[in-house]
Structure formats: structure tokens, C-alpha cells
Predicted model as a PDB file, atoms N, CA, C, CB and O in Angstrom, pLDDT in the B-factor column:
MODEL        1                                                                  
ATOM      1  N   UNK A   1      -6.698 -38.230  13.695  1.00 72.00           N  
ATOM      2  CA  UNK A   1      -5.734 -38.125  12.617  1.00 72.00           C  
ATOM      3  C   UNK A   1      -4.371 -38.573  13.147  1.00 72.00           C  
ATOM      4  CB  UNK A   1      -5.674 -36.668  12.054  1.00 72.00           C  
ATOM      5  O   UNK A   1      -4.042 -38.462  14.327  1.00 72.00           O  
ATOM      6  N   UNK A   2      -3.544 -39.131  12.101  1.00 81.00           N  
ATOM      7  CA  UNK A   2      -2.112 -39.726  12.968  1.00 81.00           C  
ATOM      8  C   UNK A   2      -1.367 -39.373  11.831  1.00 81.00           C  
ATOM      9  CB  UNK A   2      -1.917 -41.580  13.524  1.00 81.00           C  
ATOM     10  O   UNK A   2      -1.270 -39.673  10.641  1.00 81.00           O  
ATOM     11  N   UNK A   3      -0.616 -38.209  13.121  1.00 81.00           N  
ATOM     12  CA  UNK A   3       0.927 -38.257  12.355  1.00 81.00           C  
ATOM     13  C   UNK A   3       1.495 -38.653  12.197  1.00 81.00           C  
ATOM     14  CB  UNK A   3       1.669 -37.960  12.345  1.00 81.00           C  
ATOM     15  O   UNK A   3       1.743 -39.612  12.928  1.00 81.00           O  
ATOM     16  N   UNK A   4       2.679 -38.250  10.614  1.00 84.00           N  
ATOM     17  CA  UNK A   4       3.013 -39.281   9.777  1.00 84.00           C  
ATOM     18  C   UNK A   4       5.227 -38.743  11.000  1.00 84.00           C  
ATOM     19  CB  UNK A   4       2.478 -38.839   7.206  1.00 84.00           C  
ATOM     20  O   UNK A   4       5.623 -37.808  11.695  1.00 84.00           O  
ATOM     21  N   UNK A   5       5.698 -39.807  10.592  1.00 88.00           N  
ATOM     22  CA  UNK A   5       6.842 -39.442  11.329  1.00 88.00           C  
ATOM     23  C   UNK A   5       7.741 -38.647  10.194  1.00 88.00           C  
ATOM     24  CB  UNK A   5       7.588 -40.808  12.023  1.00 88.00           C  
ATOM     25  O   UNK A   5       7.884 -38.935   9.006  1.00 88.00           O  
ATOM     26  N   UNK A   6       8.141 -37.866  10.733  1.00 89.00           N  
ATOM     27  CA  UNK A   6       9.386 -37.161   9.811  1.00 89.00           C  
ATOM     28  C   UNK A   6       9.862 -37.239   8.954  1.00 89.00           C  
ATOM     29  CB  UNK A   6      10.231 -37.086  10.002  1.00 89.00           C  
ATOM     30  O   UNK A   6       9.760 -36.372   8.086  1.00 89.00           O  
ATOM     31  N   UNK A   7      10.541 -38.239   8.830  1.00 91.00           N  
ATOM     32  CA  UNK A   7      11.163 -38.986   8.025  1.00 91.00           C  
ATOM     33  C   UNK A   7      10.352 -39.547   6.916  1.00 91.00           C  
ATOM     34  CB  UNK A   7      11.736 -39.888   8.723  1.00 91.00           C  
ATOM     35  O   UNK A   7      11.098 -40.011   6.053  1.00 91.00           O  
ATOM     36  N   UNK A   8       9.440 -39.638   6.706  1.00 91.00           N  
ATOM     37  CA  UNK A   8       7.952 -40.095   5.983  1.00 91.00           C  
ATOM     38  C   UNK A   8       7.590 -38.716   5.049  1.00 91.00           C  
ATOM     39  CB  UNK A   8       6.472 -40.443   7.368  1.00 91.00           C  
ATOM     40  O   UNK A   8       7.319 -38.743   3.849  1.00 91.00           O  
ATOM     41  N   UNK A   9       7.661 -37.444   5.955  1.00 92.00           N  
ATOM     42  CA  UNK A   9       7.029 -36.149   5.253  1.00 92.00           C  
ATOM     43  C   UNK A   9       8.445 -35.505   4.369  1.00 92.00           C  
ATOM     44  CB  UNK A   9       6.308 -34.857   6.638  1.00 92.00           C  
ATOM     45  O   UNK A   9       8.554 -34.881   3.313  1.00 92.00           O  
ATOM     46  N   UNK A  10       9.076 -35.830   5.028  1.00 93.00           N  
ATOM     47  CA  UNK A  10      10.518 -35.498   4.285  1.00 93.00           C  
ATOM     48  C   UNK A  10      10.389 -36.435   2.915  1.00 93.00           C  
ATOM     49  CB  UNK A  10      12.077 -36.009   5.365  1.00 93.00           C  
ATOM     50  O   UNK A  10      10.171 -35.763   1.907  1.00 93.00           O  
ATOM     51  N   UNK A  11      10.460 -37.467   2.763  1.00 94.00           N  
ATOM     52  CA  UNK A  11      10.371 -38.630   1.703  1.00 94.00           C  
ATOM     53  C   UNK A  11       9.129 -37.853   0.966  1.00 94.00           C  
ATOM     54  CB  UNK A  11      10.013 -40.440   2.383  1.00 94.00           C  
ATOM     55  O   UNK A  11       9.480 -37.307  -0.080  1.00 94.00           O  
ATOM     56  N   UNK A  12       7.466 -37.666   1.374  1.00 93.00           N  
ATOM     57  CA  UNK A  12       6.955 -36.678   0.424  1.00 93.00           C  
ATOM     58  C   UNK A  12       7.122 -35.520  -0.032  1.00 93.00           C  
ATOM     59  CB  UNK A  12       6.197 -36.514   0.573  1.00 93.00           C  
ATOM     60  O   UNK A  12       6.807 -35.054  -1.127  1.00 93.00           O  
ATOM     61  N   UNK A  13       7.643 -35.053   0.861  1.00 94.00           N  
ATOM     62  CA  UNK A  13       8.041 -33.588   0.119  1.00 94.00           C  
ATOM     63  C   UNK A  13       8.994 -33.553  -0.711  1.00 94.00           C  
ATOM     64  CB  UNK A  13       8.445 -32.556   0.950  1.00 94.00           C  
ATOM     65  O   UNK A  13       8.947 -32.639  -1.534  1.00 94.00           O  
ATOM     66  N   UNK A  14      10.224 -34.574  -0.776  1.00 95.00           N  
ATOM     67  CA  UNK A  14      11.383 -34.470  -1.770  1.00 95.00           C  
ATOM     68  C   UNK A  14      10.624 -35.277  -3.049  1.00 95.00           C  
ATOM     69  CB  UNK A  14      12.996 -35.279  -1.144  1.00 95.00           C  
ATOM     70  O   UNK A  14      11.206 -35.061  -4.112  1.00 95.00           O  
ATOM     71  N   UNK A  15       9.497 -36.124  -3.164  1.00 96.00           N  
ATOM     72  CA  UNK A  15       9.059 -36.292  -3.939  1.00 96.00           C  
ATOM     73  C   UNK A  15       7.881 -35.615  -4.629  1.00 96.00           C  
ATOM     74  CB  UNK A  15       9.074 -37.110  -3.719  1.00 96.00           C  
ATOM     75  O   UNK A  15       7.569 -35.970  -5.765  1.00 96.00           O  
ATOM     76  N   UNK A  16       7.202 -34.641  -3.983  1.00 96.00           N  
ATOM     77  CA  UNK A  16       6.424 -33.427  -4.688  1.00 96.00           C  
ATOM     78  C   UNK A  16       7.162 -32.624  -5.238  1.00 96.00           C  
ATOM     79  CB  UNK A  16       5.641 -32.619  -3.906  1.00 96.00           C  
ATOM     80  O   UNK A  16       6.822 -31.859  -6.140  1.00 96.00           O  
ATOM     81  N   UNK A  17       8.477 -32.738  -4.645  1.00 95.00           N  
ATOM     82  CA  UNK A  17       9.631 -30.863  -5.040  1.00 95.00           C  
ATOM     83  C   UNK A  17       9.793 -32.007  -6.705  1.00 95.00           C  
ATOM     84  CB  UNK A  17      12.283 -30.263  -3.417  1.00 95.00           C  
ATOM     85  O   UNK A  17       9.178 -31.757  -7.742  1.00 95.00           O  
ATOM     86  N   UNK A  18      10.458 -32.829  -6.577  1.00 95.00           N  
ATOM     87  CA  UNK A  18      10.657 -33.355  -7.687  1.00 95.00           C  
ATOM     88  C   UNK A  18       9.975 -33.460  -8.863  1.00 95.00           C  
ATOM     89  CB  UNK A  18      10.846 -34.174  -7.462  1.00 95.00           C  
ATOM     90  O   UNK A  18      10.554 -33.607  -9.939  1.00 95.00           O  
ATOM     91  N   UNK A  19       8.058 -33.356  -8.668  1.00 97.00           N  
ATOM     92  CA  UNK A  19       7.196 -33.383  -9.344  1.00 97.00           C  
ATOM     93  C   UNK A  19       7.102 -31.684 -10.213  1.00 97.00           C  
ATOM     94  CB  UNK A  19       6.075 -33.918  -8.402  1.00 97.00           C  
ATOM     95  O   UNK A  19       7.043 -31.284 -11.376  1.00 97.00           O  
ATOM     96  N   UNK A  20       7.137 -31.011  -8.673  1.00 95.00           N  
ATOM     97  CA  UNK A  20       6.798 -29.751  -8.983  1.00 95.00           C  
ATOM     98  C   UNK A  20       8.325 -29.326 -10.225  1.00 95.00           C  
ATOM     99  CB  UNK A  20       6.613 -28.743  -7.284  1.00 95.00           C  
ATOM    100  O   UNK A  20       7.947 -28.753 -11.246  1.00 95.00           O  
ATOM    101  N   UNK A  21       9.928 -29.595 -10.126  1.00 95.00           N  
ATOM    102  CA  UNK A  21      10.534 -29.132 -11.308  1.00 95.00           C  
ATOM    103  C   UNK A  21      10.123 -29.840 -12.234  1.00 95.00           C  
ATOM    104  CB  UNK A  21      11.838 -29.095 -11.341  1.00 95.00           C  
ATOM    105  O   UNK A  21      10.259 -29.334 -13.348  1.00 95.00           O  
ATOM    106  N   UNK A  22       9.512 -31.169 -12.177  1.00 96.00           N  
ATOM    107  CA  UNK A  22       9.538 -31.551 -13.408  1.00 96.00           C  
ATOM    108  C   UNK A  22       8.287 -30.941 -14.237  1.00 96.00           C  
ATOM    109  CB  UNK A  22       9.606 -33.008 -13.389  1.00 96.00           C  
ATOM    110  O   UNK A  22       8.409 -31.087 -15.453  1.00 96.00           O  
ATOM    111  N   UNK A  23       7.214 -30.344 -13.850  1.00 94.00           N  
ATOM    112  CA  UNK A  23       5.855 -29.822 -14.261  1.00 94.00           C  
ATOM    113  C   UNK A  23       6.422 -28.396 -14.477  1.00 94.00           C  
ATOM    114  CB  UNK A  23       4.501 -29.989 -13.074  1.00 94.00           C  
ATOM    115  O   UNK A  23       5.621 -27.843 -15.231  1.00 94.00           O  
ATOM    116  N   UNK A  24       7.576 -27.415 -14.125  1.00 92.00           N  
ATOM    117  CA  UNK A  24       8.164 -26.541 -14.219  1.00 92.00           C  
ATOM    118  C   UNK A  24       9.049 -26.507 -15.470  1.00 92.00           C  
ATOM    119  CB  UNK A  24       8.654 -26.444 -13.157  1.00 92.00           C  
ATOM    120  O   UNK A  24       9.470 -25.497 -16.033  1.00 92.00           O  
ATOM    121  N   UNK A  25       9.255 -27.778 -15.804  1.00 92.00           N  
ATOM    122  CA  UNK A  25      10.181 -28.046 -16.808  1.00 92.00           C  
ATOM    123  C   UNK A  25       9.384 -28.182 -18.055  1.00 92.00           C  
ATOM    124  CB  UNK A  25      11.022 -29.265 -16.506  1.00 92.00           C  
ATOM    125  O   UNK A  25       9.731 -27.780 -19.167  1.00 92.00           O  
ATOM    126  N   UNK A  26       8.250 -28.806 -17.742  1.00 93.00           N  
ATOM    127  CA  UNK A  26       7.058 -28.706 -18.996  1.00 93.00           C  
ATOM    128  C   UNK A  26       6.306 -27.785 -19.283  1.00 93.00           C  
ATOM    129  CB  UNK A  26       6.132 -29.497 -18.959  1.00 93.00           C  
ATOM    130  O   UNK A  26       5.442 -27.967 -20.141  1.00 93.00           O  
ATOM    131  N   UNK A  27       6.438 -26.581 -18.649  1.00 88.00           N  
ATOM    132  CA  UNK A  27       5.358 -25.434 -18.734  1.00 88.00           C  
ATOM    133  C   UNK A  27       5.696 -24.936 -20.200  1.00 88.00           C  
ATOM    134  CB  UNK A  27       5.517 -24.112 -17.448  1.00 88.00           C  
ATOM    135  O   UNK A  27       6.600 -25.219 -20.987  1.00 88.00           O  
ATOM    136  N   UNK A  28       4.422 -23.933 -20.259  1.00 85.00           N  
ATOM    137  CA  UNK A  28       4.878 -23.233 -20.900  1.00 85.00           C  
ATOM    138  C   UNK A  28       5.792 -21.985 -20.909  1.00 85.00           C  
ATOM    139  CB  UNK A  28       4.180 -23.170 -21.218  1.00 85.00           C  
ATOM    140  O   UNK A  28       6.328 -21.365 -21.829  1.00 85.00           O  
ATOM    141  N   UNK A  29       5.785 -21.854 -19.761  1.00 82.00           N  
ATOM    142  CA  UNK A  29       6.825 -20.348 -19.420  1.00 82.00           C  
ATOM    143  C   UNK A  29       8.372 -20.886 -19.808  1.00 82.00           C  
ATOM    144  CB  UNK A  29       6.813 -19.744 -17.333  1.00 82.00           C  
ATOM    145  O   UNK A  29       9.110 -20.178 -20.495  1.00 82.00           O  
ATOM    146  N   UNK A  30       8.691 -21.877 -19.430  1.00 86.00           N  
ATOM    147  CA  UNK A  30      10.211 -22.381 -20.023  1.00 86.00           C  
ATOM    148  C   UNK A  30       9.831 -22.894 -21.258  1.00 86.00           C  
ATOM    149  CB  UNK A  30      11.094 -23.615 -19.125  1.00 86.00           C  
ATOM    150  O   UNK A  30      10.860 -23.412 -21.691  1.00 86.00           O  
ATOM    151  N   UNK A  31       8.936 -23.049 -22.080  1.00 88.00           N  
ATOM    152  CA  UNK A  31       9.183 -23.265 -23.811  1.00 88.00           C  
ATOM    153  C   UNK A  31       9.450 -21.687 -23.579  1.00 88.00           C  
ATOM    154  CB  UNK A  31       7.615 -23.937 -25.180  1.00 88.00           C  
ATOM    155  O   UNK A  31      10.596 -21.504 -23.169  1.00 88.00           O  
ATOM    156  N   UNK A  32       8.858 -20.748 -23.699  1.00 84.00           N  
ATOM    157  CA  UNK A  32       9.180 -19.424 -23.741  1.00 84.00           C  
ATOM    158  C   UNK A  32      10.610 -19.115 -23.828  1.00 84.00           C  
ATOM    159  CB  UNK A  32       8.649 -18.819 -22.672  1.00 84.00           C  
ATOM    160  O   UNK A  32      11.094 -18.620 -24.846  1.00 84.00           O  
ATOM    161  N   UNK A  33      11.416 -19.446 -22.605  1.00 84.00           N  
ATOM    162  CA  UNK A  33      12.251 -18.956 -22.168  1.00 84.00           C  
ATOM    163  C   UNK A  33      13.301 -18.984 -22.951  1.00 84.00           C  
ATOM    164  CB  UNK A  33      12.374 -19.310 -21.183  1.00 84.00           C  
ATOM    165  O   UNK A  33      14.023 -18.045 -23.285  1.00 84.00           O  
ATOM    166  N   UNK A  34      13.427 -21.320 -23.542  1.00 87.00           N  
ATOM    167  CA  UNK A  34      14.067 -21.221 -24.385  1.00 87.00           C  
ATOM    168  C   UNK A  34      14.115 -20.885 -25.621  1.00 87.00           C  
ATOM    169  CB  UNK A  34      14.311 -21.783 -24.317  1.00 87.00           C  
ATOM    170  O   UNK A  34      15.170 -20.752 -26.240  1.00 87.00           O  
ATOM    171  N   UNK A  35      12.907 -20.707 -26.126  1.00 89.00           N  
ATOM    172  CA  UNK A  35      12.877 -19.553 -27.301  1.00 89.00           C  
ATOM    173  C   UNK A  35      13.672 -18.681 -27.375  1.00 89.00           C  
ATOM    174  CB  UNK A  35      11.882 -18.824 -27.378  1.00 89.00           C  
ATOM    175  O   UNK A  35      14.504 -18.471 -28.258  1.00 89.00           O  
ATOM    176  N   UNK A  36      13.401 -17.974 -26.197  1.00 85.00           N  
ATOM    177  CA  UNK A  36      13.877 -16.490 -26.569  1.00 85.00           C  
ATOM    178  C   UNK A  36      15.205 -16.914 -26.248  1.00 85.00           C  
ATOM    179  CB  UNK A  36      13.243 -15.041 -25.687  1.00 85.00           C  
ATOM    180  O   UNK A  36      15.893 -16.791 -27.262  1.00 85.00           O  
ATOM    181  N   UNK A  37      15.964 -17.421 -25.152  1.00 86.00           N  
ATOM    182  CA  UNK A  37      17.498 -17.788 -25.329  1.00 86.00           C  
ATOM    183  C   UNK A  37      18.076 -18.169 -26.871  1.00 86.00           C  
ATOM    184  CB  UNK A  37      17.767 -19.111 -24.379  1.00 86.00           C  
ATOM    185  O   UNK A  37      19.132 -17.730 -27.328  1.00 86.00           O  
ATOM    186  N   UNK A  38      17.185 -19.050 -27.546  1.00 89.00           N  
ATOM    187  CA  UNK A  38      17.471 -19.384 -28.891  1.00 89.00           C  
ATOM    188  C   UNK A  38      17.794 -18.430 -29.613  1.00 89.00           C  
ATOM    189  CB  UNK A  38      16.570 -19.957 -29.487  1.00 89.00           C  
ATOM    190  O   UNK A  38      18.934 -17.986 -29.745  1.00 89.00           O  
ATOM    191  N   UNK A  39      16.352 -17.865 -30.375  1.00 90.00           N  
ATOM    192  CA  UNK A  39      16.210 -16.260 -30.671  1.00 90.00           C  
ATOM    193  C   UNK A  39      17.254 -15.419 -30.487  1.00 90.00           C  
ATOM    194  CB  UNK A  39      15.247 -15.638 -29.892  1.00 90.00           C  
ATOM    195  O   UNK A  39      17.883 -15.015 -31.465  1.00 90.00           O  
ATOM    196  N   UNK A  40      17.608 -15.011 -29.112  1.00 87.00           N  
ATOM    197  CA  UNK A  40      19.179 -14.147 -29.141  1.00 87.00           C  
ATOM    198  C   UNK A  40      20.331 -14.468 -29.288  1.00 87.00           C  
ATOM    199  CB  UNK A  40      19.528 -13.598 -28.204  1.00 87.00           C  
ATOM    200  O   UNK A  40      21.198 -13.615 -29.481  1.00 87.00           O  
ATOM    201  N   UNK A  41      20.706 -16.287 -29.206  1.00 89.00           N  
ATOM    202  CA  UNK A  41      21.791 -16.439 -29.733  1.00 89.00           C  
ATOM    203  C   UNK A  41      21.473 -16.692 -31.052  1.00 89.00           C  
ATOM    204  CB  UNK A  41      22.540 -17.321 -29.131  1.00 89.00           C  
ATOM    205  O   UNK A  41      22.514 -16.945 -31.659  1.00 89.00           O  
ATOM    206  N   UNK A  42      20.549 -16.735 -31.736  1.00 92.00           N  
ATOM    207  CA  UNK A  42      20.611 -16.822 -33.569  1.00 92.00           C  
ATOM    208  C   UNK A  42      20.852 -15.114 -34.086  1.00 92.00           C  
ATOM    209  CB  UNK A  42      18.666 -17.557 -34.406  1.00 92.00           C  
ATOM    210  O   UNK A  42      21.203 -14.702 -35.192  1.00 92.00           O  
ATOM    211  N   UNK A  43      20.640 -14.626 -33.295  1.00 91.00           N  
ATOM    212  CA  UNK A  43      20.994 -12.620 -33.481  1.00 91.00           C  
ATOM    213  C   UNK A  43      22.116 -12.301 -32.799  1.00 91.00           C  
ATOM    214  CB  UNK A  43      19.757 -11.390 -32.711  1.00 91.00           C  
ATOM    215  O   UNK A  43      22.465 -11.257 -32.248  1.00 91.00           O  
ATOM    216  N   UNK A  44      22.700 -13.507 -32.937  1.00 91.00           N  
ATOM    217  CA  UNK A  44      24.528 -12.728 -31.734  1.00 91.00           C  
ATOM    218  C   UNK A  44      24.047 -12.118 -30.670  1.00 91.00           C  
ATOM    219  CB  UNK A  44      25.771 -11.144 -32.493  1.00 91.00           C  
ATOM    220  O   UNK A  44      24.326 -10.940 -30.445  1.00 91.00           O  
ATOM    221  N   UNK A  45      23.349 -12.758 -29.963  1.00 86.00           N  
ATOM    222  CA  UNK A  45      23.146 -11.637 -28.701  1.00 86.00           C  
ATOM    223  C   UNK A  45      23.763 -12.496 -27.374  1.00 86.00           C  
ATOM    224  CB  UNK A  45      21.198 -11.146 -28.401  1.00 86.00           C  
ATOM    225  O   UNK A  45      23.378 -13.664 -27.442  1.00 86.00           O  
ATOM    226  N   UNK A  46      24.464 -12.288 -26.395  1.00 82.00           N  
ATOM    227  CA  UNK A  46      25.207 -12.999 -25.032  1.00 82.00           C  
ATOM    228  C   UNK A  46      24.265 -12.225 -24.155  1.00 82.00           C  
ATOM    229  CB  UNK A  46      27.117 -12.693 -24.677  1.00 82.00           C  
ATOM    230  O   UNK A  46      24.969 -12.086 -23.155  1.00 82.00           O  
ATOM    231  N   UNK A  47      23.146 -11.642 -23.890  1.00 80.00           N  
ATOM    232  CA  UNK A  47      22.524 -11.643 -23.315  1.00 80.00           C  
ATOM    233  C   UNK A  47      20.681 -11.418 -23.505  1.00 80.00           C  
ATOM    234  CB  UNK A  47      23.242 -11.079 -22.803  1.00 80.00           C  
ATOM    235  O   UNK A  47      20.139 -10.898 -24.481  1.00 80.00           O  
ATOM    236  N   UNK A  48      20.155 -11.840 -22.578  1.00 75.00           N  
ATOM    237  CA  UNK A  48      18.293 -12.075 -23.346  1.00 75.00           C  
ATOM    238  C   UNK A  48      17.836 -11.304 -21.932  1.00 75.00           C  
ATOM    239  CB  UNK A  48      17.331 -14.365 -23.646  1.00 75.00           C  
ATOM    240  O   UNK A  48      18.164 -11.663 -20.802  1.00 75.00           O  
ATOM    241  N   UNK A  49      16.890 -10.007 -22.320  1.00 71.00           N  
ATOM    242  CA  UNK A  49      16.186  -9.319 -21.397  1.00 71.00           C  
ATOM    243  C   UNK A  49      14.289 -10.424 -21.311  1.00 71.00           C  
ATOM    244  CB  UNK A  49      16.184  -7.345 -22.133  1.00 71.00           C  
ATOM    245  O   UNK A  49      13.434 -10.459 -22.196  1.00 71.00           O  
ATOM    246  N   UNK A  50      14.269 -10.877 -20.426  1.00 69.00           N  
ATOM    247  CA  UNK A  50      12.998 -12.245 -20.636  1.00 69.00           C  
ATOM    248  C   UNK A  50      12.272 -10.911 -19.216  1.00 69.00           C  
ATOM    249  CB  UNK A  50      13.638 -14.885 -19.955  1.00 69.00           C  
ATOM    250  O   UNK A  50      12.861 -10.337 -18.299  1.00 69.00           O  
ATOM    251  N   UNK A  51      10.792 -10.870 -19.667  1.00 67.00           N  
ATOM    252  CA  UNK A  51      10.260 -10.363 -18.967  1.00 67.00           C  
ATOM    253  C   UNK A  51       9.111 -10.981 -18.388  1.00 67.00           C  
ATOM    254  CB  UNK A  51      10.156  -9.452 -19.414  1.00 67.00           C  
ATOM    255  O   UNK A  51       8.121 -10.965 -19.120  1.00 67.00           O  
ATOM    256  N   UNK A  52       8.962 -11.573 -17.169  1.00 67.00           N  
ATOM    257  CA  UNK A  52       8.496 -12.428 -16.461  1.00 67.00           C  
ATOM    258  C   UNK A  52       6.836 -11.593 -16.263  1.00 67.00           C  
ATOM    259  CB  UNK A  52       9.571 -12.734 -15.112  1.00 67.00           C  
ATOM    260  O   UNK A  52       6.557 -10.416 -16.037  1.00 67.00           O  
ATOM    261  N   UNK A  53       5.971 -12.823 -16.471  1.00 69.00           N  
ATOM    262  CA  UNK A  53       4.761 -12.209 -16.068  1.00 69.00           C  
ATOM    263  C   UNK A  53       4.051 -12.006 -14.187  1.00 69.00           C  
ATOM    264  CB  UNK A  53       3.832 -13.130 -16.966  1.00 69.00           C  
ATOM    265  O   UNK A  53       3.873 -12.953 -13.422  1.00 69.00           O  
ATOM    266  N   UNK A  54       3.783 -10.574 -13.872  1.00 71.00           N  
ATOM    267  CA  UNK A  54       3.963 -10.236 -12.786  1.00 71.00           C  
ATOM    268  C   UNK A  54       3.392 -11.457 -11.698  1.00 71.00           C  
ATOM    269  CB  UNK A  54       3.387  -8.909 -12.742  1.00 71.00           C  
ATOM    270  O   UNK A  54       3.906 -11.528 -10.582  1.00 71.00           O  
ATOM    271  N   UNK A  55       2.262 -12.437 -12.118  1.00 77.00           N  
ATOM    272  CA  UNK A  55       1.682 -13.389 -11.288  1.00 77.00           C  
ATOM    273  C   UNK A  55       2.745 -14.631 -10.836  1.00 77.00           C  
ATOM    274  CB  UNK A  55       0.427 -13.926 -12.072  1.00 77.00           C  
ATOM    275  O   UNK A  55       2.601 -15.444  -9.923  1.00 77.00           O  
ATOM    276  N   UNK A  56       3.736 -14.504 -11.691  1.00 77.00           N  
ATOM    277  CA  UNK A  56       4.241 -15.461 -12.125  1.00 77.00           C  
ATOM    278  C   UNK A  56       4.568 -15.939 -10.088  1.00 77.00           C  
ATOM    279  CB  UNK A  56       5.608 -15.065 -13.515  1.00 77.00           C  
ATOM    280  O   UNK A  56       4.807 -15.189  -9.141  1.00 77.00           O  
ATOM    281  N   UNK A  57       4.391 -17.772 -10.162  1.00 84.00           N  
ATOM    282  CA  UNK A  57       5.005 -18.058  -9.331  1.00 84.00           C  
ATOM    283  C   UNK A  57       6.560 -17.823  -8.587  1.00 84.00           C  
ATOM    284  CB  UNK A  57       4.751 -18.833  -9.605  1.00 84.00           C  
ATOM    285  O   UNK A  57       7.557 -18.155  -9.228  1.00 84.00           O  
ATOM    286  N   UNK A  58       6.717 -17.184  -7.090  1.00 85.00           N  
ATOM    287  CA  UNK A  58       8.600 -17.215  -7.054  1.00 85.00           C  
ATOM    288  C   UNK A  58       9.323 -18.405  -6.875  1.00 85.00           C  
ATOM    289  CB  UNK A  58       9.257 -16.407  -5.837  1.00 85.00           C  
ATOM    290  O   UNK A  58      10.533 -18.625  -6.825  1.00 85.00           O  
ATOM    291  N   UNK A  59       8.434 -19.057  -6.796  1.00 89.00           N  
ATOM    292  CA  UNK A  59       9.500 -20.847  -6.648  1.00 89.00           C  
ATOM    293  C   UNK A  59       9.737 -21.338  -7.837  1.00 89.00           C  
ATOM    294  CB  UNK A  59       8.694 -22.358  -5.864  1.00 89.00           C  
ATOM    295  O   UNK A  59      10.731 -22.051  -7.978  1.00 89.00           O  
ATOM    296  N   UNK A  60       8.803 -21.040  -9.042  1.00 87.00           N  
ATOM    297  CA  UNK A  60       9.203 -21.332  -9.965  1.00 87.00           C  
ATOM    298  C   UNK A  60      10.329 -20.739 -10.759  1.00 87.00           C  
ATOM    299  CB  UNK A  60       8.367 -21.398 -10.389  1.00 87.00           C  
ATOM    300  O   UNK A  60      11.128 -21.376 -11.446  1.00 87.00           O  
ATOM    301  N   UNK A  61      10.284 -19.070 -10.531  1.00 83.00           N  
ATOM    302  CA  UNK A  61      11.578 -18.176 -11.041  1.00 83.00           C  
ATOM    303  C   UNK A  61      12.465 -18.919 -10.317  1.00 83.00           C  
ATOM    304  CB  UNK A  61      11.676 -16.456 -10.700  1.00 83.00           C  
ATOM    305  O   UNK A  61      13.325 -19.407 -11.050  1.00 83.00           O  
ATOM    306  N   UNK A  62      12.595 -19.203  -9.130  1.00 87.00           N  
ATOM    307  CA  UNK A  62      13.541 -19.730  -8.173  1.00 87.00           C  
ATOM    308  C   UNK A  62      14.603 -20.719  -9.224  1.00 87.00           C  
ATOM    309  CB  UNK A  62      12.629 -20.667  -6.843  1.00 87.00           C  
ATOM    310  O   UNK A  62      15.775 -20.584  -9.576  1.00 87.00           O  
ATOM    311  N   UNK A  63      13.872 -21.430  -9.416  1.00 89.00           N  
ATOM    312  CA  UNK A  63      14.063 -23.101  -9.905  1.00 89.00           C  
ATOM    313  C   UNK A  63      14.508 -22.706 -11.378  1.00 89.00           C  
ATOM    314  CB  UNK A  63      12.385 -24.301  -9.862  1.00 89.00           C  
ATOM    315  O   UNK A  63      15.605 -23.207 -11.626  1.00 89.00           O  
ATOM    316  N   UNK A  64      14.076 -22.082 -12.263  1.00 85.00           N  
ATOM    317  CA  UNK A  64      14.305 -21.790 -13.546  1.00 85.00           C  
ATOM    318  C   UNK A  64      15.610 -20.468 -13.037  1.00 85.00           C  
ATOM    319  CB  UNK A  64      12.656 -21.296 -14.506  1.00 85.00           C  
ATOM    320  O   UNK A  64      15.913 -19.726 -13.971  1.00 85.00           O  
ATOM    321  N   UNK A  65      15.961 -20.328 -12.379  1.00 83.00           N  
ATOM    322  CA  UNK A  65      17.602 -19.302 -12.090  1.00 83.00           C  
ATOM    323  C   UNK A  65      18.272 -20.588 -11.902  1.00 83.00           C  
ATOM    324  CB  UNK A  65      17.843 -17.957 -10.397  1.00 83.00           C  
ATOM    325  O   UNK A  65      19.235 -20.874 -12.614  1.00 83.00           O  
ATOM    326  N   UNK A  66      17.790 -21.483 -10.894  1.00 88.00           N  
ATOM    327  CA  UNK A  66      19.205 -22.468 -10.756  1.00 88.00           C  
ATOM    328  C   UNK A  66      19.281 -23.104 -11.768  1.00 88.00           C  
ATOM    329  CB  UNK A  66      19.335 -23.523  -9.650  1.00 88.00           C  
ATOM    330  O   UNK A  66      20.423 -23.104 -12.229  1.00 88.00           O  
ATOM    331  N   UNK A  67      18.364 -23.809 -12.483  1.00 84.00           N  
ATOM    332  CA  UNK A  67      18.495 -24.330 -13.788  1.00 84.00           C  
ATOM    333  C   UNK A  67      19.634 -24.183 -15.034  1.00 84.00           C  
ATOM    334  CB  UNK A  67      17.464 -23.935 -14.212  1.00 84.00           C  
ATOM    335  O   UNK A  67      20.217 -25.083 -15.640  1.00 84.00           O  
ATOM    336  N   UNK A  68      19.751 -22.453 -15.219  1.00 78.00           N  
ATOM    337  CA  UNK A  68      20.334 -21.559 -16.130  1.00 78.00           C  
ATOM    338  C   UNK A  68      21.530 -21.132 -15.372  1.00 78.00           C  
ATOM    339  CB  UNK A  68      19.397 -20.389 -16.579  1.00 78.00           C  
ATOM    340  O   UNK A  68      22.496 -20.757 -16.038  1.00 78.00           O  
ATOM    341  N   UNK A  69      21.621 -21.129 -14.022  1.00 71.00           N  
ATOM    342  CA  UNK A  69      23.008 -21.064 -13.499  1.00 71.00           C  
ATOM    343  C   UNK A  69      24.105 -22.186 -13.673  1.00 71.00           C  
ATOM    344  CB  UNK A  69      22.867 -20.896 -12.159  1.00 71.00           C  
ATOM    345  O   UNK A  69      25.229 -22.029 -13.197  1.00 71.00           O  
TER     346      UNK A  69                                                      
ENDMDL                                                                          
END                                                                             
């Protein structure tokens, strides 16, 4: 087997991370999300209690906080 040089795995991995928000961005857990963001600002609400399902991936919560930050 031959390793790939650094600089090579770096170049795939910034292009899987890229895959992985964008498949994060299509889920269904963020249609959800913005629902319910919708939902509470059509009820005057400045804040939305979203209750995450316990399996739920943490890289994906990760990514969907910086998103909304």
C-alpha cells in the first residue's frame, strides 16, 4: 500500500468536510430546524427550544451551531 503525501489527504479531507456540510445542509434534521425557526418567528417568538434527537450525530450539531451563529 503507498502512502498518499500530506498534502494530498489534506486536499481529501477538505473536500469530504465540504461534502459532509453540504449533505448536512440537505438533511432532513435542518428542514426541521428551519421550520421550527420559521414557526416561532410567525408566533413572535426571539427564541426556539429545538430538541435534538439523542442519536443525533455531534459533528453535525457542531456544523448546524456555526451555521446559526
Amino acid at each position: 500500500m503507498k502512502l498518499q503525501p500530506a498534502s494530498e489527504m489534506s486536499k481529501v479531507a477538505e473536500e469530504n468536510y465540504e461534502k459532509f456540510q453540504q449533505s448536512v445542509l440537505e438533511s432532513d434534521e435542518f428542514e426541521a430546524l428551519k421550520t421550527g425557526i420559521e414557526q416561532a418567528a410567525n408566533e413572535g417568538q426571539k427564541t426556539l427550544l429545538y430538541n435534538l434527537h439523542p442519536t443525533s450525530d455531534q459533528r453535525t450539531l457542531d456544523y448546524l451551531k456555526s451555521v446559526f451563529n
